[in-house]
C-alpha positions in Angstrom: 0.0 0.0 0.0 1.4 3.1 -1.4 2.6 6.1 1.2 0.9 8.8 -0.7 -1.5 9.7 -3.4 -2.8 12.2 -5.7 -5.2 14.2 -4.1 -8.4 14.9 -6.0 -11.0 17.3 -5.0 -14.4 15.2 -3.7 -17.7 16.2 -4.8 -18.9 17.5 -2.3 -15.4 20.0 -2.6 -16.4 20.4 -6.0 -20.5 21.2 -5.3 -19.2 24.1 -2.2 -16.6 25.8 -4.2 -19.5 26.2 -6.8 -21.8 27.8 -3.8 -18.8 29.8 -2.6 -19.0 31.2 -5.8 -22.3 32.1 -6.4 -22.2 33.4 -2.8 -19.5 36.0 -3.7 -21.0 36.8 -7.1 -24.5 37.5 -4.6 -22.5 39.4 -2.3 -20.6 41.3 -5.0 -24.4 42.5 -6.5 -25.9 43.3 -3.2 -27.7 46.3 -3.6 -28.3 49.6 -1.1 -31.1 50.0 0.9 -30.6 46.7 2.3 -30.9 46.5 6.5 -27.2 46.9 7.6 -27.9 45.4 10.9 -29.4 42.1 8.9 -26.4 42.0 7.0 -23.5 42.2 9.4 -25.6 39.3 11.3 -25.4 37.0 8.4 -22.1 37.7 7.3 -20.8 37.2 11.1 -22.6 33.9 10.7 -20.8 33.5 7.9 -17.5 34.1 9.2 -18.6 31.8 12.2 -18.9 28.9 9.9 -15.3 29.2 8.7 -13.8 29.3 12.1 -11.7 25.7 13.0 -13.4 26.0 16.6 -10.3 25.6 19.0 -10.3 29.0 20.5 -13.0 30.4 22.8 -13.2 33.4 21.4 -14.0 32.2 17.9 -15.8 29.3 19.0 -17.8 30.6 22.0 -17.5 34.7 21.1 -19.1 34.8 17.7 -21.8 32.9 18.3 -22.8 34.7 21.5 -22.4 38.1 19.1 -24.9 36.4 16.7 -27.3 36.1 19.4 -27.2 39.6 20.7 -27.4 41.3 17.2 -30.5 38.9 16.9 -32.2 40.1 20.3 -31.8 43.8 18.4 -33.6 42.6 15.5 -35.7 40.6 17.1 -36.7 43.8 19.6 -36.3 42.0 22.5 -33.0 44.2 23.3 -32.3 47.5 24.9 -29.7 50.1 24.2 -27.3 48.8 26.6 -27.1 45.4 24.5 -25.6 47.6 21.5 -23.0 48.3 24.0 -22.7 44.6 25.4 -22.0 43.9 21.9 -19.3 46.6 21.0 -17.4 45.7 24.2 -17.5 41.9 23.3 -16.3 42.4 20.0 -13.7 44.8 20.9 -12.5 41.5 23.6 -12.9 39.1 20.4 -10.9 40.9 17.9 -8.1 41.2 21.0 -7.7 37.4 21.9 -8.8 35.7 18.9 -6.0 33.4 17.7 -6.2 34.0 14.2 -7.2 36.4 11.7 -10.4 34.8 10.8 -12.4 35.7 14.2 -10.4 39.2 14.7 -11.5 40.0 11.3 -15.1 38.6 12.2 -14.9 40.8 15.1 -13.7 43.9 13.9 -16.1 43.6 11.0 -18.8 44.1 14.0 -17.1 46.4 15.5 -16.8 48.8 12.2 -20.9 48.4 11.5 -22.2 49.2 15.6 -19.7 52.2 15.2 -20.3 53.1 11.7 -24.4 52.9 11.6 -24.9 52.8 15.7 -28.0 54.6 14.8 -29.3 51.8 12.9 -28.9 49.7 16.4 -30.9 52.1 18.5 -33.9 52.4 15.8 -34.3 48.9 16.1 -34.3 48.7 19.5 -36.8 51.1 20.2 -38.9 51.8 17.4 -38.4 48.1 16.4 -37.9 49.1 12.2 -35.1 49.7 9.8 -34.2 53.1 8.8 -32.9 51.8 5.4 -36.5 52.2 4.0 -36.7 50.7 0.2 -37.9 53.9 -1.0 -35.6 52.2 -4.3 -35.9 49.0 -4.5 -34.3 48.3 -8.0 -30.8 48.0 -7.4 -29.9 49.3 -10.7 -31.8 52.5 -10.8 -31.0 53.4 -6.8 -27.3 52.8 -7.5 -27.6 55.1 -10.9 -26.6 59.2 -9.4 -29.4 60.3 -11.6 -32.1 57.1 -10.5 -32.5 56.8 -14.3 -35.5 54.0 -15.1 -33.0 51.5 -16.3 -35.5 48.5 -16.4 -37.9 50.5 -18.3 -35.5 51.4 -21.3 -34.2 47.9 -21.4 -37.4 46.5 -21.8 -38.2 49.2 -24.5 -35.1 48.1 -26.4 -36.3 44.8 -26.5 -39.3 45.8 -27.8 -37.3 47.6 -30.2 -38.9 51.0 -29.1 -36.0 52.7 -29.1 -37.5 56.5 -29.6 -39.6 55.8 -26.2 -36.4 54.5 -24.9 -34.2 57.8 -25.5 -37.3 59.8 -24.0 -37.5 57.8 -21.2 -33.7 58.0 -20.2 -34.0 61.7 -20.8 -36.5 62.4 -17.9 -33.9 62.2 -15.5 -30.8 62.6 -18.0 -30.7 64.8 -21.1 -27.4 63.3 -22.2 -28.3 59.9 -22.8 -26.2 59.7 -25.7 -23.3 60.8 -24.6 -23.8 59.0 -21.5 -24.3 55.9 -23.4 -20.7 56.4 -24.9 -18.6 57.4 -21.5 -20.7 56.3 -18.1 -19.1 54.7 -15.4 -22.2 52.8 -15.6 -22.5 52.2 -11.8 -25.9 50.3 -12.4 -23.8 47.4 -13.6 -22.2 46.7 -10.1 -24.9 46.5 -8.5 -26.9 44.5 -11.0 -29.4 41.2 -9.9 -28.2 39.6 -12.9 -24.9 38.8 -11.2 -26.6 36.8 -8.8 -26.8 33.9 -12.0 -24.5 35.2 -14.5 -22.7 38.4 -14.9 -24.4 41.9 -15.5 -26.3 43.1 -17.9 -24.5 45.3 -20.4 -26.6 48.4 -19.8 -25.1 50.6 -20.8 -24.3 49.0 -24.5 -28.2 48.6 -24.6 -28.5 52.6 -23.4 -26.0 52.9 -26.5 -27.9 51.1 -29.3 -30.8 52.8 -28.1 -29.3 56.3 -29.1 -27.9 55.1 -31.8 -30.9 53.7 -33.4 -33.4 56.4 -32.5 -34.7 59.3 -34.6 -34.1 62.7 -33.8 -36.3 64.2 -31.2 -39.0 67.0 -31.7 -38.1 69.6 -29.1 -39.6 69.3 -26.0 -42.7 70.9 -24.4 -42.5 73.6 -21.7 -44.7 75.1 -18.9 -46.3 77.5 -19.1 -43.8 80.9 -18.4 -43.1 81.7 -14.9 -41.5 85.3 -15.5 -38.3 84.2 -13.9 -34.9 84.0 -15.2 -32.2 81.7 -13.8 -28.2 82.0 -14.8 -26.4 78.7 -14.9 -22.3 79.5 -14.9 -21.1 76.3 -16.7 -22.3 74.7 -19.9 -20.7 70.9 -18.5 -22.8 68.6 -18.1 -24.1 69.4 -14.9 -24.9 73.3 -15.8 -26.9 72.1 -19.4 -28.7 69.4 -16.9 -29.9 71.9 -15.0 -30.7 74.7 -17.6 -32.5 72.0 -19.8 -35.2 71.0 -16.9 -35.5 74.9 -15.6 -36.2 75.3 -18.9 -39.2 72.8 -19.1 -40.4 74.2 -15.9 -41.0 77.4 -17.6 -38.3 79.5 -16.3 -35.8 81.6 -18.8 -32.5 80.1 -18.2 -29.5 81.8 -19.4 -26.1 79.6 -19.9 -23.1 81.7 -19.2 -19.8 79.0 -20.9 -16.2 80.2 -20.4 -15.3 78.1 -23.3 -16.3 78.8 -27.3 -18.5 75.8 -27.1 -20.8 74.1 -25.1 -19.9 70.5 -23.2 -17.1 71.4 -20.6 -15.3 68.1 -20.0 -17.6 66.4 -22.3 -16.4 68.2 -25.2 -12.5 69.9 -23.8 -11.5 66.5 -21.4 -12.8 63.2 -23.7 -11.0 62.1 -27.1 -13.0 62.1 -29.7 -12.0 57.8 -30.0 -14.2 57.6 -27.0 -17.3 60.4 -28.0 -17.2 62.1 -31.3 -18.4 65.5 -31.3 -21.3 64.8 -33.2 -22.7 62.4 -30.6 -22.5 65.0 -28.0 -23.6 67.9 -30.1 -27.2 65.6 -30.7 -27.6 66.0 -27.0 -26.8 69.9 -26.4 -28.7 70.8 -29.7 -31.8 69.3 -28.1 -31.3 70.7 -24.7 -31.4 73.9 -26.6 -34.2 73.2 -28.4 -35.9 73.6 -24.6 -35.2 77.3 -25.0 -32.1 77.5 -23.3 -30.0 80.8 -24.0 -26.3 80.8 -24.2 -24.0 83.2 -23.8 -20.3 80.9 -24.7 -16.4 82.9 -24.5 -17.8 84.4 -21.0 -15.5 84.5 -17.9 -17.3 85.2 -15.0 -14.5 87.5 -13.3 -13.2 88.9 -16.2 -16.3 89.8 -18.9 -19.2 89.9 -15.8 -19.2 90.2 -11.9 -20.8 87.3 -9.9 -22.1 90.6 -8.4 -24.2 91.9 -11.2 -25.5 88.6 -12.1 -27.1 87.8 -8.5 -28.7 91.6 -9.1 -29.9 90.4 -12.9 -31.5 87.3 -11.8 -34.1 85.4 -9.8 -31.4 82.7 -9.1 -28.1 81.5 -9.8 -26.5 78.2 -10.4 -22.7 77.6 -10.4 -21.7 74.7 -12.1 -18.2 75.2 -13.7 -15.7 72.6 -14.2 -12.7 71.6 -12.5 -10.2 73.2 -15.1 -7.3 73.8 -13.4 -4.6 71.5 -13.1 -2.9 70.3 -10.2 1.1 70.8 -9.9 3.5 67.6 -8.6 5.6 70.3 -6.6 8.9 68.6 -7.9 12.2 69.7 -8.9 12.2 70.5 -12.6 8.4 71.1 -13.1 8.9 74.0 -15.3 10.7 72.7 -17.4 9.6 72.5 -21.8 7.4 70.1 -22.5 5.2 69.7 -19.2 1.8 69.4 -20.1 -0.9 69.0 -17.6 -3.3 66.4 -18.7 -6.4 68.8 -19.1 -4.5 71.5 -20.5 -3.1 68.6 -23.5 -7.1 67.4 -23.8 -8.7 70.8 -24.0 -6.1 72.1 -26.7 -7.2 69.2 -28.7 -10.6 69.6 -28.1 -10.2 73.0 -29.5 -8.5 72.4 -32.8 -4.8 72.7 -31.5 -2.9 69.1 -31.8 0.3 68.6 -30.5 2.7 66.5 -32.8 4.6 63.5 -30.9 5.7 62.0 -33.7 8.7 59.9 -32.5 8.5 61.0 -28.9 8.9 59.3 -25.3 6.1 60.5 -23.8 5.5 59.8 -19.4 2.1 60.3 -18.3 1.6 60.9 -14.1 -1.2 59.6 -12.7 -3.7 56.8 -12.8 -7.5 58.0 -13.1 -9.7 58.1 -16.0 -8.0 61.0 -17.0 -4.2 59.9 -16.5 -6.0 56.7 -18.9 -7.2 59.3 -22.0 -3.9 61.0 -21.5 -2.2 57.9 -22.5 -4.1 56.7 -25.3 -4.4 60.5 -26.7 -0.7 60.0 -26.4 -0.4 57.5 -28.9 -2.5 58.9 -31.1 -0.3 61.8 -31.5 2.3 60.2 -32.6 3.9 58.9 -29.9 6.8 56.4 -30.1 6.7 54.9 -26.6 4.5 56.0 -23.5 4.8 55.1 -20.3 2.1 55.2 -17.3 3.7 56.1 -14.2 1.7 55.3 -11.0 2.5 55.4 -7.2 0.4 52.8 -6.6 -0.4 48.8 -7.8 -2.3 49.0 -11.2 -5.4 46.9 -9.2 -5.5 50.1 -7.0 -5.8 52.8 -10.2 -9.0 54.8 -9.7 -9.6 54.7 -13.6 -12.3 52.1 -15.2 -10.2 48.7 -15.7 -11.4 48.3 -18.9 -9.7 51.8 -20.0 -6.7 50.2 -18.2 -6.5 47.1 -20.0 -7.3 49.2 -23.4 -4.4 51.5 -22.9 -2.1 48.1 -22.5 -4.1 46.2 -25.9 -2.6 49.6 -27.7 0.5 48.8 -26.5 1.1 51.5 -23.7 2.8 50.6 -20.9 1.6 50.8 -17.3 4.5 51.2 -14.5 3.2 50.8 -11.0 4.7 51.6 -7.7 7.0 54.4 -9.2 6.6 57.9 -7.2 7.7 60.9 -9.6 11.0 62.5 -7.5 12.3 65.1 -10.1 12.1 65.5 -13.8 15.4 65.8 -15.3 15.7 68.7 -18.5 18.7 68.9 -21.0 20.9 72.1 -21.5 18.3 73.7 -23.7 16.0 73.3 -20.5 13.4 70.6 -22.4 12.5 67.5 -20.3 15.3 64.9 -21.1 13.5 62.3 -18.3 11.9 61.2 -15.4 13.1 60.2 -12.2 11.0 58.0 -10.0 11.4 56.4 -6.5 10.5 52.9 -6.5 7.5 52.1 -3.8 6.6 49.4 -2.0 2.7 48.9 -1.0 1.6 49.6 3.0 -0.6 49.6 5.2 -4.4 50.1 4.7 -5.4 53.9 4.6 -8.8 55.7 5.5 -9.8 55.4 1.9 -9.4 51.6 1.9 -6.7 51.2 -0.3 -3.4 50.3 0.6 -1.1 53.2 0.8 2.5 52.9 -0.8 6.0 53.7 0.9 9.4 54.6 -0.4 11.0 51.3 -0.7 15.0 51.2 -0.3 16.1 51.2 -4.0 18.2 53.7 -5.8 16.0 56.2 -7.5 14.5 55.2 -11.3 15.8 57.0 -14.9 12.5 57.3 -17.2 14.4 58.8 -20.7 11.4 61.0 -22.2 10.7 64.0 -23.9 7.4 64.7 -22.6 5.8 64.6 -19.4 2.3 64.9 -19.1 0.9 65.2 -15.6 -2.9 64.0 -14.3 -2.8 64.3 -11.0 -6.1 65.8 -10.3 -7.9 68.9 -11.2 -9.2 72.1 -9.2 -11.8 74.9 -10.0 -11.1 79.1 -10.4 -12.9 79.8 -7.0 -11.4 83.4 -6.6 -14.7 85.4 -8.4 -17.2 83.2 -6.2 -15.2 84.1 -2.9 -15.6 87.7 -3.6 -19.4 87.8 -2.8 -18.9 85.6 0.1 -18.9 82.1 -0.9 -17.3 79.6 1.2 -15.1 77.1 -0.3 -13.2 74.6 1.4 -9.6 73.0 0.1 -11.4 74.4 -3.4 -14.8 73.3 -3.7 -17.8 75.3 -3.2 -19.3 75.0 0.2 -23.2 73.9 -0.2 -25.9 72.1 2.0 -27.9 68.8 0.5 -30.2 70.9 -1.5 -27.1 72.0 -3.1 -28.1 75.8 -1.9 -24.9 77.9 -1.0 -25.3 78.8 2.8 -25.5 82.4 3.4 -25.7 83.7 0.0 -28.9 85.0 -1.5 -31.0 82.9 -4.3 -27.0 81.1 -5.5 -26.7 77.6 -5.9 -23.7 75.7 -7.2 -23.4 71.5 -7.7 -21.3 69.1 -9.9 -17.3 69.1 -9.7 -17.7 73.2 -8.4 -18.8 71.0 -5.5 -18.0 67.7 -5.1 -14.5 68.0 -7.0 -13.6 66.0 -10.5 -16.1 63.3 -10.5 -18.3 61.8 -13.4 -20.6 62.5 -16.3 -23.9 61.6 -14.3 -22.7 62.8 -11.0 -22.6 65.6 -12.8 -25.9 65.2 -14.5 -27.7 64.3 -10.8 -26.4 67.4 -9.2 -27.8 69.4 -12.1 -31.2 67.8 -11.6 -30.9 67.9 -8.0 -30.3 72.2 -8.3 -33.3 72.7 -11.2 -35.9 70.9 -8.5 -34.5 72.9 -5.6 -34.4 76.1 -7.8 -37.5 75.6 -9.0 -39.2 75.4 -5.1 -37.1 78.2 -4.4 -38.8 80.5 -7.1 -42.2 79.9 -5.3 -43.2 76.3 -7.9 -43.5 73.0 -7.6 -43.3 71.2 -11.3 -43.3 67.9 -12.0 -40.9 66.0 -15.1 -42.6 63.2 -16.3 -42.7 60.9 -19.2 -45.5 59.4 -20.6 -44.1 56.5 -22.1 -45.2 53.3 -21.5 -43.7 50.4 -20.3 -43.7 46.9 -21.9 -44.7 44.1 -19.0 -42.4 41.6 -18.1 -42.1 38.1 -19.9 -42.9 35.4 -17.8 -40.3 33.2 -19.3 -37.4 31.5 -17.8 -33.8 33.3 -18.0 -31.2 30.2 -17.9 -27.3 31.6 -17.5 -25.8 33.1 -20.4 -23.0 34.7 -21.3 -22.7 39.0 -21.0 -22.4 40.6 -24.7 -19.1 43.2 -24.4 -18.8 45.8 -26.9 -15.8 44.9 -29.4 -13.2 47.6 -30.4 -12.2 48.2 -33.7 -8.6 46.3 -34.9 -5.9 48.7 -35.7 -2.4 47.7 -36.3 -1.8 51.6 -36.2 -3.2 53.8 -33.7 -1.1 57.3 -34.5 -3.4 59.9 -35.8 -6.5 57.9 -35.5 -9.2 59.8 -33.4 -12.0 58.4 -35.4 -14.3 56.1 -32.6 -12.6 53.2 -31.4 -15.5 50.7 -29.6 -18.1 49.0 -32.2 -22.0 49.2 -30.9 -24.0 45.9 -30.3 -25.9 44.2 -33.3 -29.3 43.6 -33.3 -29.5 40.3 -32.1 -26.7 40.8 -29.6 -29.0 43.6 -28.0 -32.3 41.4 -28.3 -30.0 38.8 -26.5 -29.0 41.0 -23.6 -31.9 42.9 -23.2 -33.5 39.5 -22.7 -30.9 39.1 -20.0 -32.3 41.4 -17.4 -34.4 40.1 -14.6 -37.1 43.1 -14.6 -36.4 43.7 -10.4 -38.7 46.3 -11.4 -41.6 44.0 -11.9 -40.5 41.0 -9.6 -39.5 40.9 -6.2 -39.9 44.0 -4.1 -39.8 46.3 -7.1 -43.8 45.4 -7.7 -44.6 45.9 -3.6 -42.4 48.8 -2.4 -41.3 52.0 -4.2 -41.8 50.6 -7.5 -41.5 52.8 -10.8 -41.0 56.8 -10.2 -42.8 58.3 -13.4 -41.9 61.8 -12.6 -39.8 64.0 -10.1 
C-alpha cells in the first residue's frame, strides 16, 4: 500500500466551491437599501462557519455576538445590548488566535460604530431606517435614478425613440452617456446573482444610436423668472434644460467657445465624437435654453451683477485647473498637464509627438485618456507612471486594460522625484522612486512607501501630468462664498449657505467626478431652484412600459462591446468601440431580470414616473 497519493477534490469539494461562488457573485451585487444590521448578522454567521473552533473566542465569542445582534432585531434588546456587543467584539478581535475571528470581530465592530443609529432604531422603534424607498438596485445605485428596467425592456421591444425619452427624464445626455458612463448600475446588477451583469449601458447605447431625432420638448407655461447657470458641462446644461421645461428663462453663461465642458475639452473624440454630444446639447437647446459661450465670469461679468440680474443663480463650472506635482524641474519645456493637453485638442490645437517618449503621471480616468491621446499623436513609446499597484488605479479597468491592448505601458509603484531637462532646459527624463505597498489607509486602499532602492531614470521627452484637477474659485469668494480645500461649500439641497438665491453643484462642489454625478447634481439644483422660485413642477414621461415576460432566464453569457482592430493607432481619433448588433441587444436585453416588476420592485417604491 502506497505512502501517498494524488489528491483529488471530492464532490462535495467540488459542489461548495460552486456555492462559494455564487455566494460571492451575490454578495458582489448586493444592492443599497438593504438593512445593515441584517447584513452584518449573516455575514458574522458567515464568518462563524469558517472558524476551525479551538479557541473560545471564535468558537464561544461569535456565536454569543450572533445572538445579541439577533435580540436587536428581534426587539427584544435595549440600548445597553448595543454596547454589550461593541465591548465583546472589541475582547474578540483582542484574543482571537487567528485572523479569521479578529476580522469577524472587527467587522462588527466597524458596523455598531459606523451605523450605531441603525442599532438604537431597532431597538426602540423596532424598524429599519434603510427604507426601500428604491428597491431596483440598478436605478438606486444610478446618481441620476435613471429607469433602467424600463428602457431595457423598451429596447427589447425595439422602441427605441420611447427608450431615449425615457432615459431623458432624468438625464438629457443619454447619448453621450451611453458612450462614456461609469455605468454604476452594472455593479450592482441582480443579474450577477446567476451570471454576470447586464451590459446596460451598451443597450443605453444602441438605443441612441438607433433612435430618430427628437421633436423639441414641451414647456410650462412661463413663470416670469430667469435663472443663470455659470457652466455649460454637463451638470450646468442638466440643469438649464429642466429649468427650462419648468418654464423659467435660463441663461447659460460658458467660459469656453463651445458648449460641453469636460464632455467636449476633457474626452477624445475615439471615446465620444463631437457629433454624438452635439445631438444632446442641440436638443437641450431646443428647450429654450440661451447661451452666452467665451464668457468668464470675473473677467467679462461680476458674480455681483449677475445675482442683481437674476431670480437665481446656479454655479456649475468645471474643475479646469490642473494640479502641480511640486517637484524639482516642473517648469521645465514640454510639461503638459493632462487637461490642458485634452482641452487644446478639443479646441483644434494638436500637438505633434511624432517619435516622442512620452511619461504620463497619474492613474485615473484622466491619466487613462492621456495615455491613449498620447499615442494617437504620434507617440513612439508611452509610459504610465503610478505610485500605486495598477489593481488600486481609480480609472475604469477596462480603459486600463485598453491603454495596455494599444501597446502603452503601465508602470506601478514608481513615485515621480524630479524631472530631469537637458541644456536647452526641455524634459530629457523622469526620475522615479521605486514604492513598495503599505498599510491600509482611511480610503481603503493600501497606501505605498518609499522602498530602499536607488532612485528610477525614465528617458522622455514629454511629461504629461494627471494628478487631479481644481476649479477658479477666486470670483465666487468675492461675494462671500465659502469654499473649502477648493470646492464650493453647499448644503444637500445643493443651496450655497448664506448667500442669497446662488446655488452651485457638480465638480464646483464635489471635486472632479463623473458625467452623471454631474448630470444628478444638475437635476438635484433645477428641483431645488425651482421650489425656491415659489413652484412646484413635475418632469414626467408618458411613455409606457412593456410588461415583463414570464419566461425562464437560464445563464448566459454577457455581450461586451468589441473595439475596432488597428495595427496603427497614430493619428487615429476616429471612434474606437463598435455598438451591439441587433441580435446581440435582443440577446442582452433578454438578459435582465425586470427587479422592477418582480420581487420587491412590484410591492415597495416601484417605478417613479416623474420628479
Amino acid at each position: 500500500m502506497s505512502r501517498l497519493s494524488i489528491e483529488t477534490p471530492g464532490r462535495a469539494q467540488t459542489v461548495l466551491s460552486w456555492l462559494s461562488r455564487d455566494m460571492e457573485r451575490r454578495i458582489s451585487a448586493s444592492s443599497s437599501g438593504l438593512c445593515p444590521v441584517d447584513m452584518s448578522l449573516n455575514f458574522l454567521r458567515l464568518c462563524h462557519a469558517q472558524t476551525c473552533g479551538k479557541c473560545v473566542p471564535c468558537r464561544v465569542g461569535l456565536n454569543q455576538l450572533a445572538i445579541l445582534i439577533e435580540q436587536v432585531l428581534d426587539r427584544t434588546a435595549t440600548l445597553e445590548t448595543i454596547d454589550l456587543i461593541e465591548s465583546t467584539a472589541q475582547v474578540i478581535a483582542d484574543s482571537a488566535d487567528c485572523a479569521i475571528g479578529y476580522e469577524a470581530a472587527h467587522m462588527v465592530l466597524r458596523g455598531v460604530r459606523g451605523f450605531r443609529e441603525d442599532y438604537e432604531e431597532h431597538v426602540v422603534h423596532g424598524r429599519c431606517i434603510c427604507g426601500l424607498s428604491h428597491p431596483v438596485p440598478c436605478v438606486s445605485v444610478c446618481p441620476a435614478h435613471v429607469d433602467v428596467p424600463g428602457y431595457v425592456a423598451l429596447v427589447r421591444e425595439e422602441r427605441y425613440d420611447d427608450a431615449v425619452r425615457l432615459i431623458r427624464k432624468d438625464n438629457p445626455f443619454p447619448s453621450a452617456c451611453a458612450y462614456v458612463c461609469e455605468h454604476p448600475c452594472e455593479a450592482q446588477c441582480r443579474r450577477r446573482m446567476v451570471d454576470d451583469a447586464v451590459n446596460i449601458c451598451g443597450l443605453k447605447r444602441f438605443a441612441v444610436d438607433h433612435a430618430a431625432p427628437a421633436a423639441p420638448p414641451e414647456r410650462a407655461a412661463d413663470t416670469g423668472k430667469t435663472v443663470a447657470v455659470i457652466g455649460g458641462g454637463p451638470g450646468g446644461m442638466t440643469a438649464a434644460y429642466y429649468l427650462s421645461l419648468m418654464g423659467h428663462q435660463v441663461t447659460v453663461y460658458e467660459q469656453r467657445p463651445k458648449l460641453g465642458g469636460m464632455l467636449r475639452y476633457g474626452i477624445p473624440d475615439y471615446r465620444l465624437p463631437q457629433e454624438i454630444l452635439d445631438r444632446d446639447i442641440d436638443h437641450i437647446l431646443s428647450a429654450g435654453v440661451r447661451v452666452h459661450t467665451g464668457v468668464s465670469i470675473g473677467r467679462d461679468l461680476t458674480m455681483e451683477d449677475i445675482q442683481k440680474s437674476f431670480d437665481a443663480v446656479y454655479i456649475a463650472i468645471g474643475a479646469h485647473n490642473d494640479k502641480k506635482l511640486g517637484l524639482e524641474g516642473e517648469d521645465s519645456q514640454n510639461v503638459i498637464s493632462a487637461v490642458e493637453l485634452l482641452r487644446g485638442i478639443g479646441e483644434g490645437q494638436v500637438p505633434d509627438f511624432t517619435g516622442k517618449k512620452v511619461c504620463v503621471i497619474g492613474g485615473g480616468n484622466v491619466s487613462m485618456d492621456a495615455t491613449r491621446t498620447a499615442l494617437r499623436l504620434g507617440a513612439d513609446s508611452v509610459t504610465c507612471v503610478y505610485r500605486r499597484r495598477v489593481e488600486d488605479m481609480t480609472a475604469l479597468s477596462e480603459e486600463i486594460e485598453e491603454a495596455m491592448a494599444e501597446g502603452c505601458q503601465i508602470l506601478p509603484l514608481q513615485a515621480p522625484a524630479r524631472i530631469e531637462a537637458d541644456e536647452e532646459g526641455k524634459v530629457a527624463a523622469l526620475w522615479t522612486q521605486p514604492q513598495i505597498i503599505s498599510r491600509y489607509g482611511r480610503d481603503g486602499r493600501p497606501t505605498p512607501a518609499g522602498a530602499q532602492t536607488k532612485e528610477f531614470r525614465i528617458p522622455c521627452d514629454y511629461v504629461i501630468v494627471a494628478i487631479g484637477q481644481a476649479i477658479e474659485a477666486q470670483p465666487f469668494e468675492a461675494v462671500g462664498i465659502a469654499t473649502r480645500r477648493g470646492a464650493i461649500q453647499t448644503d444637500l439641497t445643493s443651496s450655497v449657505p448664506g448667500v442669497d438665491n446662488v446655488f452651485a453643484g457638480g465638480d464646483a462642489v464635489s471635486g472632479p467626478a463623473t458625467v452623471i454625478r454631474a448630470v444628478a447634481a444638475g437635476k438635484v439644483a433645477a428641483a431645488n431652484i425651482d421650489n425656491y422660485l415659489g413652484f412646484d413642477h413635475k418632469i414626467r414621461c408618458d411613455v409606457e412600459i412593456p410588461p415583463a415576460h414570464m419566461t425562464n432566464t437560464p445563464p448566459c453569457g454577457r455581450v461586451n462591446l468589441k473595439n475596432r482592430h488597428l495595427s496603427c493607432y497614430s493619428g487615429d481619433f476616429s471612434l474606437l468601440k463598435e455598438g451591439m448588433t441587433l441580435e446581440e441587444a435582443q440577446q442582452e436585453a433578454s438578459r435582465c431580470l425586470r427587479c422592477d416588476h418582480f420581487g420587491y420592485g412590484i410591492f415597495k417604491g416601484g417605478r417613479n414616473t416623474e420628479w
